[in-house]
DRENTORLO-950508 format. One line per field, with one value per residue (C-alpha): residue in one letter; chain; x, y, z. Coordinates in nm, 3 decimals. Layout:
aa <- [A ...]
ch <- [A ...]
xx <- [X ...]
yy <- [Y ...]
zz <- [Z ...]
END
This chain:
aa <- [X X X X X X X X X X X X X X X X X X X X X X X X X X X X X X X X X X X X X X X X X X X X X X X X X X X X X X X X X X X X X X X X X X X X X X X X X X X X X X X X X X X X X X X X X X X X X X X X X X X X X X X X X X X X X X X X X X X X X X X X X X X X X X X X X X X X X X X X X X X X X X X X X X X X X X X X X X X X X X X X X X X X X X X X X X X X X X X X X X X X X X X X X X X X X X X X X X X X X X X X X X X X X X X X X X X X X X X X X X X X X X X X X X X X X X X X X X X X X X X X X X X X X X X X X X X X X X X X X X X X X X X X X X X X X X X X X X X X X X X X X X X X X X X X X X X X X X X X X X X X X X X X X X X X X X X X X X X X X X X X X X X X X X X X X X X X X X X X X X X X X X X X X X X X X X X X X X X X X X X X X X X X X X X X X X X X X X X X X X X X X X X X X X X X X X X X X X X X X X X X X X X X X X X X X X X X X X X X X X X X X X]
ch <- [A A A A A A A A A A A A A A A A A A A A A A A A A A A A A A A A A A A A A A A A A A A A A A A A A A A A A A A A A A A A A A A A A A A A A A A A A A A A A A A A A A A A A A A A A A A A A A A A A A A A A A A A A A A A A A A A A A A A A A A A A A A A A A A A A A A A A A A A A A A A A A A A A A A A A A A A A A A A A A A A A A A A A A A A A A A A A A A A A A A A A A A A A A A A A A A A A A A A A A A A A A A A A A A A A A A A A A A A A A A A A A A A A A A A A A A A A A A A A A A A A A A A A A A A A A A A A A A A A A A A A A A A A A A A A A A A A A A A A A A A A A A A A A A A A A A A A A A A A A A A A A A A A A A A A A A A A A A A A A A A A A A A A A A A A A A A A A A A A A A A A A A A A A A A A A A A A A A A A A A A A A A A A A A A A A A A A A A A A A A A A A A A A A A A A A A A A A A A A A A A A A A A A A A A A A A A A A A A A A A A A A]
xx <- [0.000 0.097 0.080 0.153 0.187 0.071 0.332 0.661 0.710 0.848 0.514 0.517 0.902 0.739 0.439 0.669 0.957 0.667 0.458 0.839 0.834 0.524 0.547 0.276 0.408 0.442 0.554 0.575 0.562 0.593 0.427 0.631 0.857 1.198 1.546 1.456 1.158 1.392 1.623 1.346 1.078 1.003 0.931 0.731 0.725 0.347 0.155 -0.041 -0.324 -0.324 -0.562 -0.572 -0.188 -0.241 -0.483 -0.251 0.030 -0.195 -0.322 0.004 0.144 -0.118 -0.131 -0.397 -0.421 -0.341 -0.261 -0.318 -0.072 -0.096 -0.444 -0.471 -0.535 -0.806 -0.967 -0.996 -1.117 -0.896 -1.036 -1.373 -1.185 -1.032 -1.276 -1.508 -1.297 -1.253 -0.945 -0.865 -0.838 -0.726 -0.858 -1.163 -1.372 -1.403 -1.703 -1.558 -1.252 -1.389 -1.327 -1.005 -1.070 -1.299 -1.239 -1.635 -1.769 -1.600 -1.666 -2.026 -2.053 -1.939 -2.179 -2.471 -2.354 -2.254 -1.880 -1.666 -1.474 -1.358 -1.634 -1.601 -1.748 -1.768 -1.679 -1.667 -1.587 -1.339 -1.601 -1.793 -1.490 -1.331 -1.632 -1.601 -1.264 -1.337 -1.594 -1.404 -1.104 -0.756 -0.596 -0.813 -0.716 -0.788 -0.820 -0.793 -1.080 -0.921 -0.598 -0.278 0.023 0.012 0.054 -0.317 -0.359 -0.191 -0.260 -0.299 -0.240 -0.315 -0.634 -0.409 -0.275 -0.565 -0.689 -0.422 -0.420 -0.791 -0.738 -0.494 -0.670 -0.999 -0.757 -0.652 -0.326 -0.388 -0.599 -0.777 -0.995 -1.258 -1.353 -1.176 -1.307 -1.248 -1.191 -1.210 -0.818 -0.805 -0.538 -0.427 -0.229 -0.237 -0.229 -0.255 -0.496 -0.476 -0.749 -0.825 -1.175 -1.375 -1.771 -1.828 -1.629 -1.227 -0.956 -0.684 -0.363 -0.104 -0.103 0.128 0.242 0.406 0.575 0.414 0.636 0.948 1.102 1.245 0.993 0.730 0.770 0.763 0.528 0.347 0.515 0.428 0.577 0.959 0.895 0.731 0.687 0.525 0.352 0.211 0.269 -0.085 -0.240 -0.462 -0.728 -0.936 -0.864 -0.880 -1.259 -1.370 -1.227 -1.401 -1.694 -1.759 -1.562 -1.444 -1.773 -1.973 -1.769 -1.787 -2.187 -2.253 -2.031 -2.275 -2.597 -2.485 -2.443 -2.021 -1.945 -1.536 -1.268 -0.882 -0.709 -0.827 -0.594 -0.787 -0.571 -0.665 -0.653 -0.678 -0.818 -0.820 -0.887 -1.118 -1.019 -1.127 -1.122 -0.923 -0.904 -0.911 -0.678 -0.814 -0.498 -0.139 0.021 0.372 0.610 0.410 0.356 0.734 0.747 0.436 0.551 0.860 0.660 0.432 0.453 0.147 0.162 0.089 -0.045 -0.315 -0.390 -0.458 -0.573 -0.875 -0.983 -1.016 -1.254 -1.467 -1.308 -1.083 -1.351 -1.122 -0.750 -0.546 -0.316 -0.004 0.280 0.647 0.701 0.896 0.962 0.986 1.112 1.212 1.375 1.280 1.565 1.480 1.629 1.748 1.474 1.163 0.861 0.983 1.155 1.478 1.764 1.703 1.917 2.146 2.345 2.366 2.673 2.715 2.384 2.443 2.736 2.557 2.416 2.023 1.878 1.538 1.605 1.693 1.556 1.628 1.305 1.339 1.132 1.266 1.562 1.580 1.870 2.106 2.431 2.430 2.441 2.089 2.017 1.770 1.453 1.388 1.125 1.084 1.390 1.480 1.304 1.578 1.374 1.479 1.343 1.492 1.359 1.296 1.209 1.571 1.762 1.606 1.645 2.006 2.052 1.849 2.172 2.425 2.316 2.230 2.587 2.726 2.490 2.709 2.465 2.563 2.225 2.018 1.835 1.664 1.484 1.731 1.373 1.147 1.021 1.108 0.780 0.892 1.241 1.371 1.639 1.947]
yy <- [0.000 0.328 0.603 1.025 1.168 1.554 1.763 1.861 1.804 1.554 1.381 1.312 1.220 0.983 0.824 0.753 0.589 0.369 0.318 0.219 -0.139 -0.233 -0.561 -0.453 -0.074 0.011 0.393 0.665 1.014 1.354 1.639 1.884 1.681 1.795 1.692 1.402 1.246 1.266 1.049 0.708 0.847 1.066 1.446 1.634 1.996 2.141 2.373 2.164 2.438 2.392 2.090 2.102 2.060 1.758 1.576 1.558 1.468 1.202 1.063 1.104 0.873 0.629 0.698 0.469 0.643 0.996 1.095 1.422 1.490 1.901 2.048 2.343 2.177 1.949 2.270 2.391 2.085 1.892 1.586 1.675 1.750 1.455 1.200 1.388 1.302 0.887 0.937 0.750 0.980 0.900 1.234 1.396 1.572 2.018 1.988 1.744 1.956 2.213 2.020 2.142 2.459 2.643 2.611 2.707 2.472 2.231 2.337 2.392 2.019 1.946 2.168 1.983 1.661 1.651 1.603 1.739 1.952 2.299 2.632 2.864 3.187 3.264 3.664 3.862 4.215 4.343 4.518 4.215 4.004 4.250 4.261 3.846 3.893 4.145 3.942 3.593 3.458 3.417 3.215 3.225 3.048 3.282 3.114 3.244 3.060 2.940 2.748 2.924 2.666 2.547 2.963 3.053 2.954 3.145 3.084 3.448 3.439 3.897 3.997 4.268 3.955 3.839 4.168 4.213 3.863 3.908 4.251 4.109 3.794 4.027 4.274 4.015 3.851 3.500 3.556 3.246 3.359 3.709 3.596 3.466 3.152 3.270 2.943 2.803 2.663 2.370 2.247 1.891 1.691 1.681 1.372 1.274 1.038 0.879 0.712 0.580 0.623 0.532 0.536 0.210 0.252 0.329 0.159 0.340 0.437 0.502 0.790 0.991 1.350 1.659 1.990 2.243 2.562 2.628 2.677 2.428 2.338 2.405 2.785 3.071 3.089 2.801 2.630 2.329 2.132 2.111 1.706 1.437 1.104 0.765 0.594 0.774 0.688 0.835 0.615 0.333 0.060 0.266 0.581 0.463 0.365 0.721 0.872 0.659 0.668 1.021 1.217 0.981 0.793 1.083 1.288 1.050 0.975 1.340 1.413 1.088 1.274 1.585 1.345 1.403 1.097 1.135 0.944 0.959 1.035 1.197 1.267 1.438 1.672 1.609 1.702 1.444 1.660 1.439 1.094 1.279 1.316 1.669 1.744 2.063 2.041 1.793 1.797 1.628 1.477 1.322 1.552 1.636 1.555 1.262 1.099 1.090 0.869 0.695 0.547 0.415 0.200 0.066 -0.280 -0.347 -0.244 0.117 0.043 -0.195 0.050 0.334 0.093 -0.090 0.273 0.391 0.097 0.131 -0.190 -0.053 -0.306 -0.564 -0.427 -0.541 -0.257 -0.349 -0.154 -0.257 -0.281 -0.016 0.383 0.600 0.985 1.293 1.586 1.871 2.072 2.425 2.731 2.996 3.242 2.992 3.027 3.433 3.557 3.255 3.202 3.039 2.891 2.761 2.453 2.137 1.981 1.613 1.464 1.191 1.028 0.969 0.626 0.583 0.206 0.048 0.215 0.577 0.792 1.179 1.297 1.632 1.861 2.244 2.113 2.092 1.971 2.194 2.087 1.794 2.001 2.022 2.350 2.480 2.658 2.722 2.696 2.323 2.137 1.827 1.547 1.349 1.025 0.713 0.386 0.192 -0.013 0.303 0.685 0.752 0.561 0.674 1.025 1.009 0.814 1.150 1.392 1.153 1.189 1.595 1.633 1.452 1.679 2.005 2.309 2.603 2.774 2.552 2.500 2.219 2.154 1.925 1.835 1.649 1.398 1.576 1.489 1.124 1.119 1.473 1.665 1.388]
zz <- [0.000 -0.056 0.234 0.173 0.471 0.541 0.721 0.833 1.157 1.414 1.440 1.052 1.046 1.355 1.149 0.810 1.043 1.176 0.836 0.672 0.928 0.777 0.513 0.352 0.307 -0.050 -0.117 0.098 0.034 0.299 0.177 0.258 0.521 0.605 0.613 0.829 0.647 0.336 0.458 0.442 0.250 -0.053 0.008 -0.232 -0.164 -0.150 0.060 0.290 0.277 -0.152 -0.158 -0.543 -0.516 -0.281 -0.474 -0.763 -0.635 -0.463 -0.775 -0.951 -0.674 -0.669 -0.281 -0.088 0.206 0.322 0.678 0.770 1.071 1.176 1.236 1.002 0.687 0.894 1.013 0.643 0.538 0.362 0.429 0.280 -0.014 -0.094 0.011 -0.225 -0.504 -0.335 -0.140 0.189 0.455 0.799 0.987 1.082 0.823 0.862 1.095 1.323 1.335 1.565 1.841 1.849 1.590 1.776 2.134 2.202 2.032 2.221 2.584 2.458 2.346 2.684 2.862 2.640 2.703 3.061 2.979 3.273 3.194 3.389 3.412 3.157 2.951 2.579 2.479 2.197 2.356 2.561 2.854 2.886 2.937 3.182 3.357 3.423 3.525 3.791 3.933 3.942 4.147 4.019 3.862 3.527 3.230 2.934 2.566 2.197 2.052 1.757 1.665 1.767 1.725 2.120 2.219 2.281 2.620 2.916 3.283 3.485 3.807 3.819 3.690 3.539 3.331 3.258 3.094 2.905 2.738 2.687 2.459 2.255 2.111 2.075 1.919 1.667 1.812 1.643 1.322 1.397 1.731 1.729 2.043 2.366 2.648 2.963 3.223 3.534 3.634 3.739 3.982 3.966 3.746 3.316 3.139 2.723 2.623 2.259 2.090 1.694 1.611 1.317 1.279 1.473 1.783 1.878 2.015 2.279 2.143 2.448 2.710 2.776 2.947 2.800 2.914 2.763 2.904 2.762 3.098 3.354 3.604 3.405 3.412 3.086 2.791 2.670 2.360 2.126 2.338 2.484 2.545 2.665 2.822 2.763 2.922 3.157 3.577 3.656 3.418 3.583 3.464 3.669 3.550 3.195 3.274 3.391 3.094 2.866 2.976 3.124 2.803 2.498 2.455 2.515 2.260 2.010 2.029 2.054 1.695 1.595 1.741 1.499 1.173 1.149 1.343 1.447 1.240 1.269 1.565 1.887 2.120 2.484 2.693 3.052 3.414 3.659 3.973 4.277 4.059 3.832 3.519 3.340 2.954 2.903 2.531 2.221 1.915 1.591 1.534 1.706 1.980 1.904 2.053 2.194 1.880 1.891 2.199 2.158 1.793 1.946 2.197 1.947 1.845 1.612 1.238 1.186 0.871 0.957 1.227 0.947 0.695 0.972 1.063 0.714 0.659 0.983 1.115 1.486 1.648 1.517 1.605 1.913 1.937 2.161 2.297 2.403 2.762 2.751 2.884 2.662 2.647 2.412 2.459 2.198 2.075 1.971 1.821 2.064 2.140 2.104 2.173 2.046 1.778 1.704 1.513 1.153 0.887 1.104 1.018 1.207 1.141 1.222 1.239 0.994 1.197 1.525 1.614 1.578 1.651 1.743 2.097 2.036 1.720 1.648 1.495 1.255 1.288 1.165 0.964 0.580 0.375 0.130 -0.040 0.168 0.459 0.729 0.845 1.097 1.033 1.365 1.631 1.764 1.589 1.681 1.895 2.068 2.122 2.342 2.506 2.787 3.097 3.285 3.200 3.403 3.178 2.888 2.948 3.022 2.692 2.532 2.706 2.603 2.205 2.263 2.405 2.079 1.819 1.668 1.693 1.868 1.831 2.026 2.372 2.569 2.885 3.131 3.326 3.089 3.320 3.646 3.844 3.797 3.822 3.915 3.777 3.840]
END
């Protein structure tokens, strides 16, 4: 079979180095990819937002399934368009992607349908907002409705914060959101939750738990991600059941109940207050960098993953994972989440050791003159597996310390409720 993959970060790079072990695997092709992806698949430069362009490169390709790995071309709609014109899509059609496309709509579905999830208020001016603030207690978790790369949510702890976050996304910060949700926080614990649904039901795929701030102990602006963990301690049986059936099930009937039942993957960012577990948001596709991790510890085919969920058929998939920990490390530009270095060149990536236990995952890189270079932002996801996070981690420094690139930072914590700093 052949597979074209949509995107160029480390989560694609992840899903063709995990479509590649498949027998049955046929051609690959990353639209755009980067320097990473072009090392085991073909890339084919496109804009992922020119769905014309897709399709015929699709066609041209003979491509039997397309995965659609970041969320803006699933908010537009691209698979609408190509499943109108009887192409496999794995990924949820325009409709379905408000769940993670317009943050209302989401925390509204949960309000209809009973899903817990934290208090909140919808806003389209500034005086009615401010006027919420002022009467509610601090912290408050203030929201750009729309999609904002991971950067449109900021906890205020001053309602002086607050009101300044609120004016800029009704001012127009992130051209996505003209209005701004206004929430409840939530103190406890957040945990990743991974599912593969099709119209007759959905199967889990992994858990796991990510650092969202770029600084060390969770501190400074919120970022795609600096890192992550699989799977996840505060996972249990019985936790699994709650979330289940109080938010996955309910989801999923409810997108049913408004005739776009859910399809591709659904990944549910949690808290886990006091054993209960809370939906703070949904994404409409795989989180990265937790795809990153998560792909490492699978050990059933990818491809008949994709390939039963495309044909309505997860009810008959035994997904199973590696006993294993798994960890990455994200390696960014100096200056992320703000204004960072680009064009930087990386200069001995090809000679360091990658096996079935340890993986770097591009991200911003592409390759010129046989050199890779940096674009910037999130770069690199240093990715390991070993008997225990600890161990796995340390094998993550031990390849960092051996990469050439002056111009880039990481966090030394990922994993630092679990195993600390050492």
């Amino acid at each position: 079979m052949n597979f074209a993959v949509i995107g160029s970060g480390g989560r694609e790079h992840a899903l063709c180095y995990k479509l590649k072990q498949s027998p049955k695997i046929g051609n690959i092709i990353c639209i755009p990819g980067n320097a990473g992806t072009k090392k085991i698949v073909e890339n084919i430069k496109e804009d992922i937002l020119n769905f014309g362009g897709i399709y015929k490169i699709v066609k041209k390709k003979n491509i039997d399934i397309v995965i659609i790995g970041p969320e803006q071309p699933l908010v537009n709609g691209l698979s609408d368009y190509l499943i109108e014109r009887n192409i496999r899509v794995f990924g949820p059609d325009k409709f379905a992607s408000q769940l993670e496309g317009s943050k209302s709509f989401m925390k509204n579905l949960c309000k209809k349908n009973n899903i817990p999830t934290a208090d909140f208020a919808v806003f389209y001016n500034f005086k009615d907002a401010s006027n919420f603030i002022e009467k509610n207690s601090i912290p408050i978790v203030v929201k750009a409705d729309g999609l904002a790369s991971g950067k449109g949510v900021t906890i205020c702890y001053s309602k002086k914060d607050a009101l300044k976050n609120t004016k800029e996304i009704l001012e127009g910060k992130f051209k996505s959101s003209k209005k701004v949700v206004l929430e409840e926080f939530l103190d406890g614990e957040e945990l990743s939750y991974f599912a593969v649904v099709d119209e007759n039901g959905y199967r889990f795929f992994g858990s796991a738990q990510d650092h969202k701030r770029v600084g060390e102990k969770d501190t400074g602006p919120n970022t795609g991600g600096m890192g992550s963990y699989s799977p996840a301690p505060l996972f249990t049986k019985e936790l699994e059941k709650k979330i289940e059936k109080k938010i996955i099930e309910p989801t999923l009937q409810a997108m049913k109940d408004l005739d776009h039942p859910y399809k591709g993957f659904l990944y549910a960012g949690l808290m886990i207050k006091k054993g209960e577990p809370y939906l703070i948001e949904y994404n409409i596709r795989m989180g990265d960098p937790e795809c990153q991790v998560l792909m490492m510890r699978l050990k059933s085919d990818l491809l008949e993953i994709v390939d039963c969920a495309t044909k309505n058929k997860t009810n008959k998939l035994k997904i199973e994972w590696a006993e294993k920990s798994s960890i990455t490390i994200v390696l960014c530009a100096n200056g992320y989440p703000s204004s960072y270095i680009k064009n930087s060149e990386i200069k001995n990536l090809p000679d360091l050791k990658i096996d079935k236990n340890n993986q770097i995952f591009h991200a911003g890189t592409y390759e010129k003159n046989n050199k890779i270079y940096s674009i910037g932002g999130r770069v690199l996801s240093i990715t390991a597996s070993s008997k225990n996070l600890k161990d796995a981690r340390q094998v993550c420094f031990n390849i960092i310390k051996k990469i050439n690139w002056k111009d880039g930072f990481f966090r030394k914590d990922i994993g630092w409720r679990i195993i600390g700093n050492k």
